[in-house]
Each structure stands twice: as structure tokens, then as C-alpha cells.
C-alpha positions as CSV (number, residue, x, y, z in Angstrom):
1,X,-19.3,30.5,25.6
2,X,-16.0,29.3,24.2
3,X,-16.5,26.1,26.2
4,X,-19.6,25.4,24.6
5,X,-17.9,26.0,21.4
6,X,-15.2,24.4,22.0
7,X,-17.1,20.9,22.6
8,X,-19.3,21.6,19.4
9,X,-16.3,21.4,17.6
10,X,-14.9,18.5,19.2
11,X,-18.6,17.1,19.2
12,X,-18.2,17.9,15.3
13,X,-15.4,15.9,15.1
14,X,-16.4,12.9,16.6
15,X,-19.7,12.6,14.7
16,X,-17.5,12.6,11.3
17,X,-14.9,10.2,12.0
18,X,-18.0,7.9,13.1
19,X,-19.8,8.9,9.8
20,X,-17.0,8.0,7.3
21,X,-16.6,5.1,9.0
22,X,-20.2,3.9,8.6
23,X,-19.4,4.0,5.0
24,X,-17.3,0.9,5.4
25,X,-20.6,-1.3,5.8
26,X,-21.6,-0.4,2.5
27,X,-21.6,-2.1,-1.1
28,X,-19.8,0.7,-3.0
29,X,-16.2,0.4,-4.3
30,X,-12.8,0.3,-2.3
31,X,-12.0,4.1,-3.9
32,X,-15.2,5.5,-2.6
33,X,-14.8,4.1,0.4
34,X,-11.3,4.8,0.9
35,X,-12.0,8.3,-0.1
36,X,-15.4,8.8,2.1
37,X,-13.2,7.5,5.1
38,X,-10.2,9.9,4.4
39,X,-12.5,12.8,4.3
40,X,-14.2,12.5,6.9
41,X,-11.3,11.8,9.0
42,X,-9.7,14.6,7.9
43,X,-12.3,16.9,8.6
44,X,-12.9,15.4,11.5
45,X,-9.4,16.0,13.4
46,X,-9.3,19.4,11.8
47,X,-12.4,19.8,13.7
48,X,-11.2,18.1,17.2
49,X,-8.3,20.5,16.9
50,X,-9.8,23.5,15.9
51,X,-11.9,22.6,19.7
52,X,-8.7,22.1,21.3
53,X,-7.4,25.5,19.6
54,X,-10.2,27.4,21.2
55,X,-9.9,25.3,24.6
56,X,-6.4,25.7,24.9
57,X,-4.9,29.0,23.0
58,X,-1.6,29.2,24.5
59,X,-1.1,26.1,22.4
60,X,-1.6,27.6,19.0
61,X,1.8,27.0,17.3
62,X,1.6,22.9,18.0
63,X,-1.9,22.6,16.7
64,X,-2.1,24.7,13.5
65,X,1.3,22.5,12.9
66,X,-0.8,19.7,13.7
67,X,-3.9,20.9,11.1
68,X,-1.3,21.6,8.3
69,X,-0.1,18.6,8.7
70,X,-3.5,16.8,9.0
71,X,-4.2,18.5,5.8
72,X,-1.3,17.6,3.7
73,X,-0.7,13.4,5.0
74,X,-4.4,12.8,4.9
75,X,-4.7,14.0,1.7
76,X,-1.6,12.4,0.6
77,X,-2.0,8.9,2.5
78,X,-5.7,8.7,0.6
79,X,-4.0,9.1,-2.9
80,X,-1.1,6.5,-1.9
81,X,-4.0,4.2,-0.6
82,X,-6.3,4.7,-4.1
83,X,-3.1,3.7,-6.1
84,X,-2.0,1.2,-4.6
85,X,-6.0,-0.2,-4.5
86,X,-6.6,0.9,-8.1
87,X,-2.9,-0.9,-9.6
88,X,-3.9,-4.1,-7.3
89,X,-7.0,-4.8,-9.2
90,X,-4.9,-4.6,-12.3
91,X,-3.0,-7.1,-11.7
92,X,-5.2,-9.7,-10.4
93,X,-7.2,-9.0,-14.0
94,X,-4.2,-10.2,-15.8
């Protein structure tokens, strides 16, 4: 049972990082773009490690480091990257 899971998690996982990438094709902005793509991704490893958490327990200290972590660059990394878009456009206006 924890095998099973285990994959759905991973499964999980996979399936976002492929969705938020999809959103690249599209005609929307760089922000929502950047911003579906960071989500996803985020909640995607958060879900590939919470899979790899249940799969491999004895493990626990090095992957809820690696979730925390997840949590706060992601985030972090997708506000640097909307700045730095949002100020660029500002300048080429001028």
C-alpha cells in the first residue's frame, strides 16, 4: 500500500511539472507564466519528495530539509524572476 502511494505521489509530481510547463506555449504574459511555472514546480517536487518520504523513511531529516527549502527558494527565485521581468519592460518603454 505505501508503494502504491508512494508512486501516486511521485506520479503527482511529474504530472505538474509537465502542466506548468505547458503554460509556456501560451499567449499570456511573462508574470503569469513565470508564476504558473513556479507553482507548479514547486508543488510538484514537494510532491516527488513527499513519495520519496514515504518510500524511504529512514531519510526523513534530508528531505523535509529538502521541502523547506523547496518552499522558501521557489517562492523566492519566482519573485526575483517577476522583478527582474517587470523592471525590464520599464526600461525598454523609456
Amino acid at each position: 500500500m505505501l508503494n502504491v502511494l508512494s508512486y501516486t505521489c511521485i506520479g503527482l509530481g511529474i504530472i505538474f511539472w509537465f502542466w506548468g510547463t505547458s503554460h509556456l506555449l501560451g499567449n499570456r504574459s511573462i508574470l503569469f507564466k513565470l508564476h504558473s511555472l513556479s507553482v507548479s514546480d514547486t508543488l510538484g517536487s514537494m510532491s516527488i519528495i513527499i513519495g520519496l518520504l514515504i518510500k524511504i523513511p529512514s531519510e526523513w531529516p534530508l528531505l523535509i530539509l529538502a521541502i523547506i527549502s523547496l518552499a522558501i527558494w521557489n517562492t523566492v527565485l519566482g519573485y526575483v524572476l517577476a522583478y527582474c521581468s517587470s523592471s525590464g519592460d520599464n526600461y525598454e518603454r523609456e
